[in-house]
Every structure is written in structure tokens, then in C-alpha cells.
C-alpha positions as CSV (number, residue, x, y, z in Angstrom):
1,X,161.6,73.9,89.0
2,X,159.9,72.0,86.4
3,X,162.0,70.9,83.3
4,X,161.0,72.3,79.9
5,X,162.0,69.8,77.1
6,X,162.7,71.1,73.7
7,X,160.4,71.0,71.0
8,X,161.1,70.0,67.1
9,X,159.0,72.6,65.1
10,X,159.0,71.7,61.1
11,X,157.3,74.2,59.4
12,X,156.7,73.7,55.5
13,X,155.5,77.1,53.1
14,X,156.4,77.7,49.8
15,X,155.7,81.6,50.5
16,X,158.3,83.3,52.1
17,X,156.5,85.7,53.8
18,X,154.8,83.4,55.7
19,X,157.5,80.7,56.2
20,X,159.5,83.6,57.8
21,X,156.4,84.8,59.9
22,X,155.5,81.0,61.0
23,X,159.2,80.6,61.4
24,X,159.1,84.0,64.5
25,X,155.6,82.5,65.6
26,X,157.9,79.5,66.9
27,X,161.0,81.2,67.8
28,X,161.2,80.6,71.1
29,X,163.6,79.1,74.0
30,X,161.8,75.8,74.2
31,X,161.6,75.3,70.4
32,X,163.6,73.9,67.6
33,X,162.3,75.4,64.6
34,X,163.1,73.8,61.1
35,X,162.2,75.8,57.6
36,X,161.5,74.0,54.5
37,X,160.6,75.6,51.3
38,X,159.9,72.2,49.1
39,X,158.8,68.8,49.5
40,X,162.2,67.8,48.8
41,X,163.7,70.2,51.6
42,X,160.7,68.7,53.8
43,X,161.8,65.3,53.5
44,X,165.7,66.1,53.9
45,X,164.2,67.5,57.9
46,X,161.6,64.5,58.1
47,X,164.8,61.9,57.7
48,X,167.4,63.9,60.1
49,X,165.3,64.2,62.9
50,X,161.7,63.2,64.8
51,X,159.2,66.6,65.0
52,X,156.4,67.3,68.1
53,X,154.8,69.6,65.8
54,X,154.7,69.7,61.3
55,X,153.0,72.8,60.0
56,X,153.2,72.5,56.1
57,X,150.2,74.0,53.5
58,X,149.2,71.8,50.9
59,X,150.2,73.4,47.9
60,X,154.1,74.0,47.6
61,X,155.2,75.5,44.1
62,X,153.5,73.7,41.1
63,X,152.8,70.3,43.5
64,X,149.1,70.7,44.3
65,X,149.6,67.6,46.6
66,X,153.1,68.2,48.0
67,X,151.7,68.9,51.5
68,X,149.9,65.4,51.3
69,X,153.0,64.0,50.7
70,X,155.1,66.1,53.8
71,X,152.2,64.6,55.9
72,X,152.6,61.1,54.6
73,X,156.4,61.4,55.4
74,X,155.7,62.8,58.5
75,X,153.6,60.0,59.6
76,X,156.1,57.6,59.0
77,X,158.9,59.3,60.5
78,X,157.4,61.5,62.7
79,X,154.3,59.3,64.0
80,X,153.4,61.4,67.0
81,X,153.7,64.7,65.5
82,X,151.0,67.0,65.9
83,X,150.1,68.4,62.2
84,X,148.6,71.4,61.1
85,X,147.7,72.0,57.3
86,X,147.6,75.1,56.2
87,X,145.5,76.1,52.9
88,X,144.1,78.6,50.5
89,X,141.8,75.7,49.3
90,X,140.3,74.2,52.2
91,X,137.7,72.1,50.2
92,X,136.6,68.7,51.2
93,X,139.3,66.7,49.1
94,X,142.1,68.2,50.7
95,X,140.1,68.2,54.2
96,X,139.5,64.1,53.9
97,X,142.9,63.6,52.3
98,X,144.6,65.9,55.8
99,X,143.0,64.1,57.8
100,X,143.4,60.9,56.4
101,X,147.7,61.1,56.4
102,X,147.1,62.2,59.7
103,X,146.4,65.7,60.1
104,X,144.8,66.7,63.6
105,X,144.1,71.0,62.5
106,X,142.9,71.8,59.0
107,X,142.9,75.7,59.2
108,X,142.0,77.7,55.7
109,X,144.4,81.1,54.7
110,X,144.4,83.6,55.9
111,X,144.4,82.5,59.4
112,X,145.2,83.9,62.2
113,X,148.6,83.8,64.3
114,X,147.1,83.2,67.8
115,X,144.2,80.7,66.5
116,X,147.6,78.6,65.3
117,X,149.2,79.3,69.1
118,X,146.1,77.9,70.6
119,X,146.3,74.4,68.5
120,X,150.8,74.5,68.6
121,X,149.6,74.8,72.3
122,X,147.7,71.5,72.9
123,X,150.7,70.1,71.2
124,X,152.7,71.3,74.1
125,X,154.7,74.1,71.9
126,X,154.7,76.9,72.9
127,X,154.6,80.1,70.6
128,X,156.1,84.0,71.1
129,X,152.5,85.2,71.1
130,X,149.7,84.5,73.4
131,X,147.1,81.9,72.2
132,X,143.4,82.0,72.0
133,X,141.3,80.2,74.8
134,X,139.6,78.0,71.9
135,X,141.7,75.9,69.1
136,X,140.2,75.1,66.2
137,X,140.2,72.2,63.8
């Protein structure tokens, strides 16, 4: 029997509706999952504890770069954590900026729940749903 190591899932949405959706998405036996709703809460994770995987959109509240800053956290606390950005405004600013804190998955709203599996999946976290066969980026 193979071992299954845990897996440290921060997820960062201002929405709560989709925090809390994200939040099931992850809730499984071999995952960790942390909610924050603010930078600020963001950073309180990013200090406590080292994440496999950060899933944070770009905009929280009235910060239009507050998920630039989760990722630039992230990278320095969380180096070899997968992230995924999350956005209603997926032009090429916040594209070069992702990718240039770090991001590996850019994905613009709405997206879809198994499409995020697929990508959590490379990460080696697995999800409550079944991914699709093709991640994107």
C-alpha cells in the first residue's frame, strides 16, 4: 500500500460563493484546505504554514492587485507551490504579471470545476470531482 501524503490547499476569493465552492472542490482525505477572504487573511496562512497548491483571483475587495501580492507572498514562503490565478479580467497585464510572481495556470471566470481538477491534479492534489484528461494554462 502506497502512502498518500497530505496536501496544503490555500485557496484565496473574495466571493463567497466561490471560496465555499473551491473550498468542497478540495475537501478531500488527502487535502488540507485553508480559506482566505483578504490579502491580509492570505498572508496570516502564507506565514503559518508551506502550501502544495495557492489558488487566489486577482482582484480581492477594492485591491485590484491583491492576488499579485498573495502570489508574491506565496513565492517566498511557499516556493514550490503550484499556483492557479483565477480572474474575471484575464488581460495581458495581469497574464504577464501571474506569471511573472510565479503563477503556472492563468484560467479566466467562469471556469470550470473539472478544468481546475485537471491542473490541482498535476500538482499531485487531488479533487472530490473527476478531472478533465487536458489541463489548461
Amino acid at each position: 500500500m502506497t502512502e498518500v501524503h497530505q496536501r496544503n490547499v490555500l485557496i484565496v476569493e473574495d466571493e463567497q460563493g466561490i471560496r465555499d465552492i473551491l473550498a468542497e472542490l478540495f475537501d478531500t482525505a488527502t487535502s488540507r484546505v485553508s480559506t482566505a477572504a483578504t490579502l491580509e487573511e492570505a498572508k496570516g496562512f502564507l506565514t503559518r504554514e508551506t502550501f502544495n497548491l495557492i489558488v487566489t483571483d486577482i482582484r480581492l475587495g477594492a485591491r485590484r492587485d491583491g492576488g499579485l501580492q498573495v502570489m508574491a507572498a506565496g513565492g517566498l514562503l511557499s516556493p514550490d507551490a503550484t499556483v492557479i490565478v483565477l480572474t474575471a479580467y484575464p488581460d495581458d497585464d495581469n497574464r504577464h504579471a501571474s506569471l511573472r510572481l510565479g503563477a503556472t495556470h492563468f484560467l479566466g471566470k467562469p471556469v470550470d470545476l473539472a478544468t481546475i481538477a485537471s491542473v490541482a491534479k498535476l500538482a499531485g492534489v487531488m479533487t472530490s470531482i473527476e478531472p478533465k484528461s487536458d489541463a489548461a494554462t
